[in-house]
Gaussian input, Z-matrix of N, CA and C with variables (Angstrom, degrees):
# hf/3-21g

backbone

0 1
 N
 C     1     B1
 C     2     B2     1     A1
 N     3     B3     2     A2     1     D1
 C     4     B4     3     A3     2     D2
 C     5     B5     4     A4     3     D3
 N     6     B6     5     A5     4     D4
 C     7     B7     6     A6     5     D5
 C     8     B8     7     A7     6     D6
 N     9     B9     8     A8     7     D7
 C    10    B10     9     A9     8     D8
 C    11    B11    10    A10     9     D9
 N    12    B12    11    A11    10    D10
 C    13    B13    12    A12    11    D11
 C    14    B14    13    A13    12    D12
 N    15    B15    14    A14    13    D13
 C    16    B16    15    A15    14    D14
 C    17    B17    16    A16    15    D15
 N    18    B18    17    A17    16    D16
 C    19    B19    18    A18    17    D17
 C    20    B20    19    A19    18    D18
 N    21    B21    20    A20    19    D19
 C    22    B22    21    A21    20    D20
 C    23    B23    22    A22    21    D21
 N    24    B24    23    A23    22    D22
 C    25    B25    24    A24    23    D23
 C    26    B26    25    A25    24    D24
 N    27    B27    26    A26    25    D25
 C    28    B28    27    A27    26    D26
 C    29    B29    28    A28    27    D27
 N    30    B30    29    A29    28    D28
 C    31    B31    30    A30    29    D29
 C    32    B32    31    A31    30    D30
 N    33    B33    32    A32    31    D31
 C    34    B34    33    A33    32    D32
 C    35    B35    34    A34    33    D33
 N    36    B36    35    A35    34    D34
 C    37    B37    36    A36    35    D35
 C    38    B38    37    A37    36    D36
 N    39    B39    38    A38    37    D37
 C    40    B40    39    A39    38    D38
 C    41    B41    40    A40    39    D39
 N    42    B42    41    A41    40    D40
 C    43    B43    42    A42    41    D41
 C    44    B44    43    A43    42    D42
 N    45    B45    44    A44    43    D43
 C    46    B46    45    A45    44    D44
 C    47    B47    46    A46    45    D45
 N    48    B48    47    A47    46    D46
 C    49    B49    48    A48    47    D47
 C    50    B50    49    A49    48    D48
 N    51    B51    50    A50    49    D49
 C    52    B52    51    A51    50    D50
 C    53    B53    52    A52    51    D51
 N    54    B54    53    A53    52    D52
 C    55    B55    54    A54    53    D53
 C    56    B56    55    A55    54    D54
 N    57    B57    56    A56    55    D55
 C    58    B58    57    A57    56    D56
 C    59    B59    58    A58    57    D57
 N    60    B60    59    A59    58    D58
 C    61    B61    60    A60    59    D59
 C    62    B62    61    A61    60    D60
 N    63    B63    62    A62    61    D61
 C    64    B64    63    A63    62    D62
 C    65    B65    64    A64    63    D63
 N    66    B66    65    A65    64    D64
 C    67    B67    66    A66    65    D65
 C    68    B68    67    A67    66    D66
 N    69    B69    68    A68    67    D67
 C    70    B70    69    A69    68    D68
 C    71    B71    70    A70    69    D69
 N    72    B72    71    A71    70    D70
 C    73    B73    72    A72    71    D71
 C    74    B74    73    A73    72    D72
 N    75    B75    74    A74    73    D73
 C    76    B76    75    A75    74    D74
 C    77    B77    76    A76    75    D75
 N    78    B78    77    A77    76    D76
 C    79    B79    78    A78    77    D77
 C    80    B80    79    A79    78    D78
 N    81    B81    80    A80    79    D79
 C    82    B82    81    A81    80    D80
 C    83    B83    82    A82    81    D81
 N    84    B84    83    A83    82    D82
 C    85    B85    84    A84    83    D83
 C    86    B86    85    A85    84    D84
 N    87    B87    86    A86    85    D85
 C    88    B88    87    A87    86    D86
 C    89    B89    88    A88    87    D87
 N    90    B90    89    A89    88    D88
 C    91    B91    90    A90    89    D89
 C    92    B92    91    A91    90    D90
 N    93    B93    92    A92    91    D91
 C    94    B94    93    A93    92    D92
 C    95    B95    94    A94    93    D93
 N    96    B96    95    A95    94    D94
 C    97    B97    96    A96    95    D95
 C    98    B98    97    A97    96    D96
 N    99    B99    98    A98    97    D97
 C   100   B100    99    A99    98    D98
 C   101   B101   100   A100    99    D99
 N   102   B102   101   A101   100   D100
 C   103   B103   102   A102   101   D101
 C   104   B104   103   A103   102   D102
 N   105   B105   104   A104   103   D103
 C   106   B106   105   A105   104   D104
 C   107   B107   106   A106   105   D105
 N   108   B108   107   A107   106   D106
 C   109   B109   108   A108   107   D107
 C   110   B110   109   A109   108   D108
 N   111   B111   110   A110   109   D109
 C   112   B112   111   A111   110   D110
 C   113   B113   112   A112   111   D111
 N   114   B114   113   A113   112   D112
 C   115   B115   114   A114   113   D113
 C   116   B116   115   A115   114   D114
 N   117   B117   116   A116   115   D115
 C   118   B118   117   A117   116   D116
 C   119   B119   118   A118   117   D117
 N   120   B120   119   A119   118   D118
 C   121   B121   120   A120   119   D119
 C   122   B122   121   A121   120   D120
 N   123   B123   122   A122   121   D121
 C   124   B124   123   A123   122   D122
 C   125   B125   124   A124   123   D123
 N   126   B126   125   A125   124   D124
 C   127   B127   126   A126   125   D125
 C   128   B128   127   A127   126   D126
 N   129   B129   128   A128   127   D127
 C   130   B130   129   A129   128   D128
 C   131   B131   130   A130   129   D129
 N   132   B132   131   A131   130   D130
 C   133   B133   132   A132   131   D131
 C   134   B134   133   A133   132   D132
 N   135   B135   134   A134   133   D133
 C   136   B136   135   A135   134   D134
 C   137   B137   136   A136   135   D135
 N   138   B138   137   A137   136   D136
 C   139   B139   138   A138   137   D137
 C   140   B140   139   A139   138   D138
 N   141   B141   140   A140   139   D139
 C   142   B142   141   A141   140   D140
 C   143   B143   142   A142   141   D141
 N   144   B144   143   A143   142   D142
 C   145   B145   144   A144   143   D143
 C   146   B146   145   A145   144   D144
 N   147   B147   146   A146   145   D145
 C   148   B148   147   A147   146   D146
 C   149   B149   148   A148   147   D147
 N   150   B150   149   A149   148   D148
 C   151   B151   150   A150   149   D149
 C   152   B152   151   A151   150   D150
 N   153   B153   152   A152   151   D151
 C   154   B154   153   A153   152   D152
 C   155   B155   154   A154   153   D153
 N   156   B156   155   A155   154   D154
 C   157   B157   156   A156   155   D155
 C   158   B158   157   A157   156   D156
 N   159   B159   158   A158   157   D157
 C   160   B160   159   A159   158   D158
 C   161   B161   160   A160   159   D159
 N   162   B162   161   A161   160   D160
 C   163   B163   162   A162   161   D161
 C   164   B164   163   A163   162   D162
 N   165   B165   164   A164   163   D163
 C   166   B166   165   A165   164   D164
 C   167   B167   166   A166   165   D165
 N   168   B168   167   A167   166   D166
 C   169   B169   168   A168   167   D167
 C   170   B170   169   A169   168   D168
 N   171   B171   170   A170   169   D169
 C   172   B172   171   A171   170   D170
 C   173   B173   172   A172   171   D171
 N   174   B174   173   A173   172   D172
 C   175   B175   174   A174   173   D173
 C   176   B176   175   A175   174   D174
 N   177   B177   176   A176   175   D175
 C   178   B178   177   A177   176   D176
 C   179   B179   178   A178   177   D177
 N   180   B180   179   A179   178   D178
 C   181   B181   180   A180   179   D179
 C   182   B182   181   A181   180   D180
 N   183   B183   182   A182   181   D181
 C   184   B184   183   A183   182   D182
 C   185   B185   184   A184   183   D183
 N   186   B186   185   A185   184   D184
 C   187   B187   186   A186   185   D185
 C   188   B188   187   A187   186   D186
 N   189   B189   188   A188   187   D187
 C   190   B190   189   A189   188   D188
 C   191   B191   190   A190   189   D189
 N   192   B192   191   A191   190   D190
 C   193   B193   192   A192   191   D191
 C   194   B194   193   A193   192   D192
 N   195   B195   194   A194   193   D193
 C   196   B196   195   A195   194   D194
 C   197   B197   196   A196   195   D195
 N   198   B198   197   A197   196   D196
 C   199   B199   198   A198   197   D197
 C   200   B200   199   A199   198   D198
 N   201   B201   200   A200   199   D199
 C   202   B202   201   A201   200   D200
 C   203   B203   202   A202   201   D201
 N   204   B204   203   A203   202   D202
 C   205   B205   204   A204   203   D203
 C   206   B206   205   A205   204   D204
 N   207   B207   206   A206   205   D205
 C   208   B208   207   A207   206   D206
 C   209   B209   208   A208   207   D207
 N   210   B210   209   A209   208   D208
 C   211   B211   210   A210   209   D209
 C   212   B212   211   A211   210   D210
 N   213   B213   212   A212   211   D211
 C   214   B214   213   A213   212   D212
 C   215   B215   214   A214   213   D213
 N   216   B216   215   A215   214   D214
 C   217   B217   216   A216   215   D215
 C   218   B218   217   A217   216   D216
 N   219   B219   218   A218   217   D217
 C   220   B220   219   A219   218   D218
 C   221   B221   220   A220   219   D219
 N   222   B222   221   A221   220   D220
 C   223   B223   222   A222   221   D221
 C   224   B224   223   A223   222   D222
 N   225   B225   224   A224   223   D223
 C   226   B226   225   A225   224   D224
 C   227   B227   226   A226   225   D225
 N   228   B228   227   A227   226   D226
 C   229   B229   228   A228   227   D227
 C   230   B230   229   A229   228   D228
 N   231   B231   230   A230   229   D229
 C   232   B232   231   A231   230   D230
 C   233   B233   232   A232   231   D231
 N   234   B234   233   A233   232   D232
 C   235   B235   234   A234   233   D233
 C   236   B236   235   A235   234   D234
 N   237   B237   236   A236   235   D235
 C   238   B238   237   A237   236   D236
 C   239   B239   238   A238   237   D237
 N   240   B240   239   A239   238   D238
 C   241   B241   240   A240   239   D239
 C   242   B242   241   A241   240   D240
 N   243   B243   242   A242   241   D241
 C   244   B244   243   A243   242   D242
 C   245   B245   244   A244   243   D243
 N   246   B246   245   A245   244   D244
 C   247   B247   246   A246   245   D245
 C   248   B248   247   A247   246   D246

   B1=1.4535
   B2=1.5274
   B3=1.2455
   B4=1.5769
   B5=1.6187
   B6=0.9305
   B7=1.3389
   B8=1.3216
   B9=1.6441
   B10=1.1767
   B11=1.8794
   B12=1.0959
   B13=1.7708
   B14=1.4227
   B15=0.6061
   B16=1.7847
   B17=1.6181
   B18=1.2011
   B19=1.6562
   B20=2.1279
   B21=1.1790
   B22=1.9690
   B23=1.3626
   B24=1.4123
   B25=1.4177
   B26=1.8767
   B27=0.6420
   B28=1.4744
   B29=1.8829
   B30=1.4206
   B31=2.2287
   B32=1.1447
   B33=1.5672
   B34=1.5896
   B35=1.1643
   B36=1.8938
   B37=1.2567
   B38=1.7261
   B39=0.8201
   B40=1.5278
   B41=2.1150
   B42=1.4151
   B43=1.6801
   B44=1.3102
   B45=1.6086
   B46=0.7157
   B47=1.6129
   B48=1.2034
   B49=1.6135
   B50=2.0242
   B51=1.4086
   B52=0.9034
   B53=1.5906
   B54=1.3370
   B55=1.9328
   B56=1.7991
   B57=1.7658
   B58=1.2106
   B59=1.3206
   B60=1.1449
   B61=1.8393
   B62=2.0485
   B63=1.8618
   B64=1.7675
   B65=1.6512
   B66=1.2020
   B67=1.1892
   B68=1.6215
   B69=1.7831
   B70=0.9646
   B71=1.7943
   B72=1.4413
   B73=1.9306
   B74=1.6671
   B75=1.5163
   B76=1.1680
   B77=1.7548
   B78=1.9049
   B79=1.4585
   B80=1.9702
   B81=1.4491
   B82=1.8164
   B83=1.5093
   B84=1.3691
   B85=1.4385
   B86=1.4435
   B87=1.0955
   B88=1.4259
   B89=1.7887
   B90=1.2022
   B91=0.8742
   B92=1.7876
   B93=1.6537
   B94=1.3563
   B95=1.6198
   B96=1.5944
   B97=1.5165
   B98=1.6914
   B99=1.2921
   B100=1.1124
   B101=1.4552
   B102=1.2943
   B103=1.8482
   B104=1.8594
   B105=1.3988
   B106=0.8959
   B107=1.2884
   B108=1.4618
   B109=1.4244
   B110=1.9447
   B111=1.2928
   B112=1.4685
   B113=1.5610
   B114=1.2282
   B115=1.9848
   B116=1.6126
   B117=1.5276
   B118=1.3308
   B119=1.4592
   B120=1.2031
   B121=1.8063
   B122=1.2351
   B123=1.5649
   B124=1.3179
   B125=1.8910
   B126=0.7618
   B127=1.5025
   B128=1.8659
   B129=1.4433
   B130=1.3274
   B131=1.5485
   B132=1.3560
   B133=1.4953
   B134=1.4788
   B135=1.6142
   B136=1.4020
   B137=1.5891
   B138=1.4022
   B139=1.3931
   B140=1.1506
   B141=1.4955
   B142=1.5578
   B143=1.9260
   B144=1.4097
   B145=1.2405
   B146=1.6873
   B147=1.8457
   B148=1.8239
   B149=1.7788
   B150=1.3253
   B151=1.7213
   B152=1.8313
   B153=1.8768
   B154=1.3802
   B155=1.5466
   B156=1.9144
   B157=1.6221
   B158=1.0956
   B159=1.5160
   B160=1.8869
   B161=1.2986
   B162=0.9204
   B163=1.4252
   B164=1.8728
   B165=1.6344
   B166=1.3401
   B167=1.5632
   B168=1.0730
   B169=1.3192
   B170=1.3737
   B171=1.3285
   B172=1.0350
   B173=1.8868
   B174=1.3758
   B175=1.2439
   B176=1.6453
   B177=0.9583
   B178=1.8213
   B179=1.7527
   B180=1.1633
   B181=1.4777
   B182=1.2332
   B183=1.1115
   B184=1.4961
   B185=1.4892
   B186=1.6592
   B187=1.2380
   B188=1.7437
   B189=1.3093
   B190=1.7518
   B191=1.6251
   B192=1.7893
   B193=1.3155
   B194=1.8208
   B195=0.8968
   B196=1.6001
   B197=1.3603
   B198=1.6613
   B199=1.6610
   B200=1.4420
   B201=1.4565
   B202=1.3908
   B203=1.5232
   B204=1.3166
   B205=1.1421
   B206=1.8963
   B207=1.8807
   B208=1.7957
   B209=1.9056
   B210=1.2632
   B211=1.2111
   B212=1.5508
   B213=1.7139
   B214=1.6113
   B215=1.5532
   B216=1.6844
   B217=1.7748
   B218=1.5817
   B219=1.5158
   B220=1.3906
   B221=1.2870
   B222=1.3310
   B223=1.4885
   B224=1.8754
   B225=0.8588
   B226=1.7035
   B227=1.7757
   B228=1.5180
   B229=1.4689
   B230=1.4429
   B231=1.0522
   B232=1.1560
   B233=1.7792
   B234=1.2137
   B235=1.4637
   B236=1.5543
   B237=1.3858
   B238=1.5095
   B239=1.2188
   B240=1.8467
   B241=1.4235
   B242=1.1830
   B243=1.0599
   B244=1.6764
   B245=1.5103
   B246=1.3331
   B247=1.3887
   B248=1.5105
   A1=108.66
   A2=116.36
   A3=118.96
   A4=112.43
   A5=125.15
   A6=144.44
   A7=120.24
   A8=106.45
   A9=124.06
   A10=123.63
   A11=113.28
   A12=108.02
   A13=121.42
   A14=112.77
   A15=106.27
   A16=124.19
   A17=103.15
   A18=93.04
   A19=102.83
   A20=88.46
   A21=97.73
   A22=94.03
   A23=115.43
   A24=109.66
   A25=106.46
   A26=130.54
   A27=144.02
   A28=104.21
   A29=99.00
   A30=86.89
   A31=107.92
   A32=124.98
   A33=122.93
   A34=118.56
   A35=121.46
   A36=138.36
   A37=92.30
   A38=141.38
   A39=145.66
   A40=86.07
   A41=107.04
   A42=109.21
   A43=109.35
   A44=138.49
   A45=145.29
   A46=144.20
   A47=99.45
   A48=158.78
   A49=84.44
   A50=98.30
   A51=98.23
   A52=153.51
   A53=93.94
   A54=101.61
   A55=90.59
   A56=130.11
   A57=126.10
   A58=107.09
   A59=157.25
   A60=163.78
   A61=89.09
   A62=77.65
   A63=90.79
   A64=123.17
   A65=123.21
   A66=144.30
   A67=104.71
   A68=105.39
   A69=117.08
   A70=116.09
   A71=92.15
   A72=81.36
   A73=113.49
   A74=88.47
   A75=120.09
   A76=102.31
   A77=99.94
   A78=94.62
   A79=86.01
   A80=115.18
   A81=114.37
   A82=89.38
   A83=98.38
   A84=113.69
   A85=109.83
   A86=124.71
   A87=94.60
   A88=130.89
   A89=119.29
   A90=105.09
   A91=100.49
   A92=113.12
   A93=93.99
   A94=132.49
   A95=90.76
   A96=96.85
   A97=91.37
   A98=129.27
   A99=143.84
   A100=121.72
   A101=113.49
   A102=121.42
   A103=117.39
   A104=120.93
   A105=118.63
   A106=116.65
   A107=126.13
   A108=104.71
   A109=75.42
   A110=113.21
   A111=121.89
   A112=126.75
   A113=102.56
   A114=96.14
   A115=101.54
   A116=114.69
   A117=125.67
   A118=96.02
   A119=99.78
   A120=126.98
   A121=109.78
   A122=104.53
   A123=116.29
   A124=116.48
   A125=118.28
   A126=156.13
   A127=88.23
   A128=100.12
   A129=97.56
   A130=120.09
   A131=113.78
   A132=119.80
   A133=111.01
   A134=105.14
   A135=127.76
   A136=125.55
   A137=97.59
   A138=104.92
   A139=112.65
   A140=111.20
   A141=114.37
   A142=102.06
   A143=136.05
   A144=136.81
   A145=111.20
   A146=106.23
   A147=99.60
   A148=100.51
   A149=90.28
   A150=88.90
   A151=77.77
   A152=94.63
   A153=135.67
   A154=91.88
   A155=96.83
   A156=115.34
   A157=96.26
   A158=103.11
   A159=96.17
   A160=126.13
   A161=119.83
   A162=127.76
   A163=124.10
   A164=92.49
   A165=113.21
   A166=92.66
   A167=153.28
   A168=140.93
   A169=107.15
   A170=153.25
   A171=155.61
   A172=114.21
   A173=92.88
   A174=136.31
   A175=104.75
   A176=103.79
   A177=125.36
   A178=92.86
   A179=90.82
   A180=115.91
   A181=100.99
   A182=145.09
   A183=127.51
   A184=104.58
   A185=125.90
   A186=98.41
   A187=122.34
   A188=89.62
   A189=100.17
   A190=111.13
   A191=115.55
   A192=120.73
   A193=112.47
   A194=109.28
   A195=140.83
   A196=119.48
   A197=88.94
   A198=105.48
   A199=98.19
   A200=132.65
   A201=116.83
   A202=91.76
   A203=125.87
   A204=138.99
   A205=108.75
   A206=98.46
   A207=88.12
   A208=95.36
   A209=98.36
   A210=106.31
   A211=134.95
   A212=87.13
   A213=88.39
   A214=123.65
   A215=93.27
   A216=97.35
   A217=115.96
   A218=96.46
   A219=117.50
   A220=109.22
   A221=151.79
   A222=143.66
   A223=92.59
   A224=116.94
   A225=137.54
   A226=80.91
   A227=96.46
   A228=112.28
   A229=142.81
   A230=139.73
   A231=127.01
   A232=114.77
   A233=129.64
   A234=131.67
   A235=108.08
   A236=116.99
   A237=99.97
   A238=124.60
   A239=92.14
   A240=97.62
   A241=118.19
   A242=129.87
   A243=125.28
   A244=104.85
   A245=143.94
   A246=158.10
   A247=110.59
   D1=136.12
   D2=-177.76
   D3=-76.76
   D4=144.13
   D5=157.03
   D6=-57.84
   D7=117.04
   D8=-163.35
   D9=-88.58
   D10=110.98
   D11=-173.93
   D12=-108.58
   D13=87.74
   D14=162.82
   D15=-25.14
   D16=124.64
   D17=-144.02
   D18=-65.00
   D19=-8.88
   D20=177.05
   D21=-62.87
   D22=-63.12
   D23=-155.69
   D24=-82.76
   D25=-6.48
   D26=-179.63
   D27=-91.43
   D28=-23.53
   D29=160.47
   D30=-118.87
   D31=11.75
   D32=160.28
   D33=-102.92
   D34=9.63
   D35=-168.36
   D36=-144.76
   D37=22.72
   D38=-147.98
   D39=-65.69
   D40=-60.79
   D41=-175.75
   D42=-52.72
   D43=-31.23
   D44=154.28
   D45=-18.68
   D46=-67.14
   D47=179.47
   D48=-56.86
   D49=-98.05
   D50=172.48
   D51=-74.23
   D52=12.35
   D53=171.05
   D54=-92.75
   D55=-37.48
   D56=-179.90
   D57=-64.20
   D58=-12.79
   D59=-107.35
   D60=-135.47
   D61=-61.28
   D62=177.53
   D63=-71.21
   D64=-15.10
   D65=-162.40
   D66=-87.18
   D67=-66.76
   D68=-162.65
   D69=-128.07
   D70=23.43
   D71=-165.22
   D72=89.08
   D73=156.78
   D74=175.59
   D75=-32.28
   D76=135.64
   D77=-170.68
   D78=-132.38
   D79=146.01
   D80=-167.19
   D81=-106.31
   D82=173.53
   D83=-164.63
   D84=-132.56
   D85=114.17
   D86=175.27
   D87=-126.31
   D88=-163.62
   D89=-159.35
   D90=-153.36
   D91=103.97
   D92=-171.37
   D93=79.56
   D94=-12.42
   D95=166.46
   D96=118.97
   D97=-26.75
   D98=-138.39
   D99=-114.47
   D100=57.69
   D101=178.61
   D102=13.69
   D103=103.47
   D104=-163.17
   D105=-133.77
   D106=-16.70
   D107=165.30
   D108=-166.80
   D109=151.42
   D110=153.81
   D111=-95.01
   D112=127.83
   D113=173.09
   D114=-97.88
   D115=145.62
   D116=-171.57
   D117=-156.48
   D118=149.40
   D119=171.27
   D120=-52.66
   D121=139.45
   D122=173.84
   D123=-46.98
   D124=-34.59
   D125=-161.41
   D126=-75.44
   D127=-82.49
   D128=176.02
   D129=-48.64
   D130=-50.38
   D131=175.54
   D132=-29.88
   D133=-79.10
   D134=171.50
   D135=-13.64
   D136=-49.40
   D137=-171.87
   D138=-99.88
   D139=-15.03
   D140=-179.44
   D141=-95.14
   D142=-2.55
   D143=-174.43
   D144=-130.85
   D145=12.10
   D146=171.72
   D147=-81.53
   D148=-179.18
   D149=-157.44
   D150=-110.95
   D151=135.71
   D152=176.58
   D153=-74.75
   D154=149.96
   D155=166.41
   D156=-83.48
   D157=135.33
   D158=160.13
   D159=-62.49
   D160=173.74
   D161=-160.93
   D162=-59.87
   D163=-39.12
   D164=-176.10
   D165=-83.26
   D166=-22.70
   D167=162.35
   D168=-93.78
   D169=9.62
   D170=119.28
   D171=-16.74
   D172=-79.99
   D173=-179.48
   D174=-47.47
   D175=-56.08
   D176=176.81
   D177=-38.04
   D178=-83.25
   D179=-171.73
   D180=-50.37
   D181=16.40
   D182=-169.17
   D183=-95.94
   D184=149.94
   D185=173.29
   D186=-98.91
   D187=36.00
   D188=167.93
   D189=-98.53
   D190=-22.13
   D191=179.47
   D192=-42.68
   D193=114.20
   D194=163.35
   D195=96.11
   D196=37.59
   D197=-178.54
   D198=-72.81
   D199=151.95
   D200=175.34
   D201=-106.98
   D202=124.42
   D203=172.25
   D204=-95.96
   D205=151.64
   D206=-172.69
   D207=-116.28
   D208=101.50
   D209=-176.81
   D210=-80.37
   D211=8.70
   D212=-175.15
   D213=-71.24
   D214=151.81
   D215=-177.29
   D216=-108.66
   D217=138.29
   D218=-174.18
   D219=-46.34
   D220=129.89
   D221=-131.75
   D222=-155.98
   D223=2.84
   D224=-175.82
   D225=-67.80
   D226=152.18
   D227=165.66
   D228=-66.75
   D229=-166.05
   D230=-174.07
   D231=-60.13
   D232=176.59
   D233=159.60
   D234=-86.81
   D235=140.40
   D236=138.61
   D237=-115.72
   D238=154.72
   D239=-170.81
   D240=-125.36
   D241=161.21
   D242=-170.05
   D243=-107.76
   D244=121.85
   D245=-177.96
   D246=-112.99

């Protein structure tokens, strides 16, 4: 769980703020009582803002790609069920 600052004491502790960010994770800010912005490590940033493969090249790349899977569906009638 991140560590909570009041955004007063979080720019009169600003070195603070951020040597704990690097230490321990993402640290929230708030404002009014009221969650308002998070400070986080470059590190965290980084990895949380490189740009994702889309999906279909995801998929591409997978090493299950050109597995032939048997996808057929059971076409049988309803179940019964007892309630």
């Amino acid at each position: 769980m991140a560590k909570r600052w009041q955004l007063q004491e979080a720019k009169a502790r600003l070195s603070a703020v951020v040597k704990t960010a690097e230490r321990e994770g993402p640290q929230e800010i708030t404002v009014h009582g009221k969650a308002t912005a998070v400070l986080v490590s470059a590190r965290t940033y980084a990895r949380l803002a490189r740009p994702r493969l889309p999906f279909v090249d995801f998929l591409r790349r997978s090493p299950l790609a050109g597995v032939k899977l048997r996808l057929d569906r059971d076409r049988t009638g309803d179940r019964d069920v007892e309630l």
